[in-house]
N, C-alpha and C positions, 0 to 999 in steps of 0.2 A: 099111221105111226105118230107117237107124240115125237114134235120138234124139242128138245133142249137142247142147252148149247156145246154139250158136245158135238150132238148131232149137228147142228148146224155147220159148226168148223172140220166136220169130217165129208160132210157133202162140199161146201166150197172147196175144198184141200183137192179132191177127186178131179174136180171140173176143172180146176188150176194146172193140176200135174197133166191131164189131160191135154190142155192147152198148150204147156210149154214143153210138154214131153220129160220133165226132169221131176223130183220126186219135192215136197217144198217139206220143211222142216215143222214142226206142231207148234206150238205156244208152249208146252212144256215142254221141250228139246232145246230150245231156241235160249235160253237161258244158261245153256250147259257149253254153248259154244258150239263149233265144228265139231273137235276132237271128242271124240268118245273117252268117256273116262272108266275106268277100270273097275272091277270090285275090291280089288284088295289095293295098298301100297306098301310099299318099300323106305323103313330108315336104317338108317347105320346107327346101332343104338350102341355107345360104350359099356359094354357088359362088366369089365376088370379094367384096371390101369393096365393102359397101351394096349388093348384091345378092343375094337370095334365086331359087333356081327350086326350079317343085315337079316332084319326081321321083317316078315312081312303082316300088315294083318289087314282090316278089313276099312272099307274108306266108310269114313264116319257121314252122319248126316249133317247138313249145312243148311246150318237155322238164318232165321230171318234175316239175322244180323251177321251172318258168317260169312268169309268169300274162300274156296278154295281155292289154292294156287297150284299150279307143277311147277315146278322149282327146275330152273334152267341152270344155278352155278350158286356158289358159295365159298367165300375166302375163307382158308384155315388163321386163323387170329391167333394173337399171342397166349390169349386165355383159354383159346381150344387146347391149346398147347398144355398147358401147366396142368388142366383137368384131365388131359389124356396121362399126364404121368403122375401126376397127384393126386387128384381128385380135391381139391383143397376146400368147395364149397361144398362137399360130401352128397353128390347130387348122382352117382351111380346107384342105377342103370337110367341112363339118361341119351336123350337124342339132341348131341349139340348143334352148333352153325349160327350164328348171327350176321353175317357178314352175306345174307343171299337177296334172290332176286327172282322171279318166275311172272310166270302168265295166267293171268285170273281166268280158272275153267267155268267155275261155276258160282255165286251167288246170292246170297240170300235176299228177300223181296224190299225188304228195307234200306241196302245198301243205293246210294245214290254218287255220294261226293267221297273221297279221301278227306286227310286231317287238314288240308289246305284249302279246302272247299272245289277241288277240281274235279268233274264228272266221273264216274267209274264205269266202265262197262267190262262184260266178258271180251279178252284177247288184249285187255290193256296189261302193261308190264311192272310191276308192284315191288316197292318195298316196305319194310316194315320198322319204325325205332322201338320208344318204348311204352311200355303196356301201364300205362299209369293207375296207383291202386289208388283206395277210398280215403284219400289225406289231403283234409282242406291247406296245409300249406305247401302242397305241388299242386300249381298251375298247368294248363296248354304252355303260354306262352310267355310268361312273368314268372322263372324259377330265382329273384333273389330272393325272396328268403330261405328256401331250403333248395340243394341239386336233386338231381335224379336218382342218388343213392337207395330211395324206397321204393323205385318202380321197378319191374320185373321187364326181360326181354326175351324173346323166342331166341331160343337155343342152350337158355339158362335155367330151363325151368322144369321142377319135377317131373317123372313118367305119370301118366294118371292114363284112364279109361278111352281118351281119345289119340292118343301114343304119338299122331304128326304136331309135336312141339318146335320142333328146329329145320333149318335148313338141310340138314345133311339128310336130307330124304327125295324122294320123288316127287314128291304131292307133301304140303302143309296146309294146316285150317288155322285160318286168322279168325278168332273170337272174337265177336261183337264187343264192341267198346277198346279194341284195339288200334293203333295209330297206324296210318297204312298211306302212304304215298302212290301217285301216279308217273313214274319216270319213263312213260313211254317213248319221249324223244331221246331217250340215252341208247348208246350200246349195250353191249352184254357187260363188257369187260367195265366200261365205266359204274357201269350197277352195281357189280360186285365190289369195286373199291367203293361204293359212297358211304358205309359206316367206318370205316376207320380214316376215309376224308374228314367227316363229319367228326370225328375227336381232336384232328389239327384245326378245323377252322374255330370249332369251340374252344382252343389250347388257345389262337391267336388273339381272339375277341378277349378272352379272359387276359392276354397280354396287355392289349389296346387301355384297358381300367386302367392301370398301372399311370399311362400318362408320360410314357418314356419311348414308349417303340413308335418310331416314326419312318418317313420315307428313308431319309439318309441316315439312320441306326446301323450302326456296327451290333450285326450278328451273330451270333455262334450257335449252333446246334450242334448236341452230342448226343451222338450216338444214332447211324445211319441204316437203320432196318428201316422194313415199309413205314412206319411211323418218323420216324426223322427224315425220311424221303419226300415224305409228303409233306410233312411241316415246312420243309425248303420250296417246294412247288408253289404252299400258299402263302410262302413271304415273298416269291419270285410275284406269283398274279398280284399282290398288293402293291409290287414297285418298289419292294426292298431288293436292293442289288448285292448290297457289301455282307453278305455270308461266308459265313468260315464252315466246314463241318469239321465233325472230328471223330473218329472213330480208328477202330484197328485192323479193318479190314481195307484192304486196296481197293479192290472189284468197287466195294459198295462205297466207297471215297472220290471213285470214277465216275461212280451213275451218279454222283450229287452233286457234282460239278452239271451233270445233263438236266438235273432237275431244276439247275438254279445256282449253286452254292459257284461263289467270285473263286473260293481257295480252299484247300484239302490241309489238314492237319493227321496224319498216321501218329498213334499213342504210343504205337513201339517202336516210335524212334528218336522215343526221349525218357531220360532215365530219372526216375522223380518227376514229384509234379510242380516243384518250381521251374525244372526246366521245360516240362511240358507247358506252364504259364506263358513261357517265354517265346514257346513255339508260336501257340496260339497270338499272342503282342506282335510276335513278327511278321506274320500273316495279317492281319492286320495295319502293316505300316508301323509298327512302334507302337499301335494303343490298345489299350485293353478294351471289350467290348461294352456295348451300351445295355445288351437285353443278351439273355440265352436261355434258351432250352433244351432242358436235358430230357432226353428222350431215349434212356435206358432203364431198366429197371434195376440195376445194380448201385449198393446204397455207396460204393467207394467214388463212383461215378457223380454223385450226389455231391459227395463232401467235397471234391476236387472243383467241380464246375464254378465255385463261390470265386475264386483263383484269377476266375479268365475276368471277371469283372469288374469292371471299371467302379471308384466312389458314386454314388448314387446310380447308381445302375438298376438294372430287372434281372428276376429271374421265376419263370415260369418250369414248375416240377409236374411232368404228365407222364413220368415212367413207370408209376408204380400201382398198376391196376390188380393187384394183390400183396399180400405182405411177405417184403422183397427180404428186410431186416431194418436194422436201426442204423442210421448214418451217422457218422462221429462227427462235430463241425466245434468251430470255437466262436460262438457266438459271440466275442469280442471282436477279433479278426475280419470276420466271416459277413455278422449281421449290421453290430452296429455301428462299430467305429467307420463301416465302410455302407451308411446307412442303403441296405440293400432291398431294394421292394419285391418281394417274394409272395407268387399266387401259385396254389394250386387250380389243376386244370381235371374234373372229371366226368368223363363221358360227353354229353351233349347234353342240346334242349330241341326241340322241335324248331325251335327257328332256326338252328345251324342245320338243321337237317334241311332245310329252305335252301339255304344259302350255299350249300354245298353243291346242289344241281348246278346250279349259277357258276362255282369254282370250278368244278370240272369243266364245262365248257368253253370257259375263261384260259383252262390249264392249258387243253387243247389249241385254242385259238393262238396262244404266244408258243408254238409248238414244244412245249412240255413233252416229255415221251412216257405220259401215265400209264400209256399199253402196257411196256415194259417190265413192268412193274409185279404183272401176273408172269411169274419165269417158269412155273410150271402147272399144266391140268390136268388132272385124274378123275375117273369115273366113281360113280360111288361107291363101286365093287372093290374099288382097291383103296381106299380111306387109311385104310392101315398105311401104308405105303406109303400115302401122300403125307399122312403125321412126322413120320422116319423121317421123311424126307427133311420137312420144314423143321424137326429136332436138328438133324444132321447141317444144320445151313446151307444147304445149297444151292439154294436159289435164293430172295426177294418174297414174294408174296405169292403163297399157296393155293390155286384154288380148285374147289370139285365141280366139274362142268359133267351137265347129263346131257348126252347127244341126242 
């Protein structure tokens, strides 16, 4: 019989199983991981405004450059939100999620390192930023001259012929030339929050330019959902102590204080916003703040914030990842007579994607309560549910965990 090398690795395989009595895995298996992977998978595609169904269809092939994932959890985001009852990027029927996390099944032959250059193997725990397209003025790692506003990210992105786009599925196919992280020494939970970590430590850095936010900086942050909770977290890990938050909820006025924030300021229980100003100065000690960020996406929220701030002051605007509306200001008041240094803050870059592994760890180690943070988890089957829910405010940060 002619020896090729099939033949060869099916007679060693024999002699081996033989030997150790247990069965050994082939060269093309071995690739695929442990786990058996399915023929079909499973997304929650939003078919209609505020309507998710789950579709199944067949698991595609994973070219050289491909790695498929099973997708262990993914946070529902503000912008899951506003597509579930808008659609505003007109991207129905579409399969969202950006905010996930899962375990590399399988591989394609080219794949070696993530965007960091850190090894990749099948069983490591992956995430994913963004998918940068063919525009010599976006970099890897140098975005001044233009932000990330032209690059695409999974969970945002048309239906086409391969259907696992997003996180809110079973299984996803990360496409060659996509940007894909190694977090295998994180948790589950810390996974799922590291893209909207990743948009405060980008909000802070873009602060840090300004040339104003320092250790001893009089802070304020408005407005305490997962975003402004986090943003306190990563003033708290830099060493900024003197935080104010301010919002209208109690609960979440409560947990900011656990995140970090020195003092709570509630909106409704001051009538106008001079004397809400006055709130904020007294919390404070008598002075107005050095740096703030608003971190709602409400444009009244916007106009008022200028208030809390001290002459030459900062202020950092990262609330408004859709168009919220037009804010009213008096730019005499407001910008210049009260020479006000104003950046906005959006999305990220791959280096804060970096750097956010780092701050969660950090968050933990000064016992931050980041867990906290995920107040509810739902299976994929119930996605609907989960949307209601995160409309309805109930909790902090939403997420879909598959067991």
């Amino acid at each position: 019989m002619e020896m090729n090398s099939a033949n060869v690795e099916a007679v060693v395989k024999q002699v081996l199983e033989s030997m150790l009595e247990k069965p050994i895995p082939s060269a093309q298996t071995a690739n695929a991981g442990s786990q058996a992977i399915p023929k079909t998978a499973h997304v929650a595609m939003l078919t209609s405004l505020e309507h998710y169904d789950i579709k199944e269809f067949p698991m595609p092939e994973v070219g050289d450059g491909d790695i498929l994932v099973k997708v262990e959890g993914c946070g529902v985001c503000g912008t899951d939100a506003h597509e579930f009852k808008r659609d505003p990027f007109s991207l129905i029927p579409v399969v969202l999620g950006h905010e996930g996390t899962g375990e590399i099944v399988k591989m394609g032959k080219n794949v070696k390192v993530d965007s960091a250059g850190k090894a990749l193997k099948v069983g490591d725990k992956v995430v994913t930023c963004m998918i940068f397209k063919d525009d010599p003025e976006i970099t890897m790692y140098d975005l001044n001259k233009q932000n990330v506003g032209g690059a695409d990210v999974y969970g945002l992105l048309p239906d086409d012929d391969i259907h696992l786009n997003g996180w809110f599925a079973d299984y996803i196919l990360i496409r060659e030339g996509s940007t894909v992280f190694n977090v295998s020494d994180l948790d589950l939970k810390s996974r799922v929050l590291i893209e909207p970590c990743a948009v405060l430590v980008h909000a802070v850095e873009r602060a840090k330019t300004t040339g104003i936010l320092r250790f001893n900086s009089r802070v304020v942050v408005q407005g305490c959902g997962p975003i402004g909770l986090i943003c306190i977290a990563v003033l708290r890990t830099m060493g900024i102590e003197n935080i104010v938050a301010v919002d209208g909820e109690q609960k979440r006025l409560e947990f900011a204080k656990r995140m970090g924030a020195e003092k709570s300021v509630n909106f409704k229980d001051f009538q106008g916003i001079e004397a809400l100003a006055q709130g904020v100065k007294d919390a404070f000690g008598g002075h107005a703040a050095d740096f703030a960020f608003q971190c709602t996406g409400s444009p009244v929220a916007h106009a008022n914030i200028y208030k809390f701030i001290r002459n030459g002051g900062g202020l950092c605007e990262l609330g408004f990842f859709i168009n919220g509306g037009d804010a009213t200001i008096n730019p005499h008041f407001d910008l210049c007579s009260k020479e006000i240094t104003l950046v906005g803050s959006w999305v990220y870059t791959l280096r804060d994607y970096a750097t956010t592994f780092d701050f969660l760890k950090r968050a933990k180690g000064i016992g931050l309560p980041m867990d906290e943070l995920i107040t509810h988890e739902f299976p994929l089957e119930q996605i609907n549910e989960a949307h209601q829910t995160n409309l309805a405010m109930k909790g902090l940060k939403i997420a879909i965990i598959n067991k």
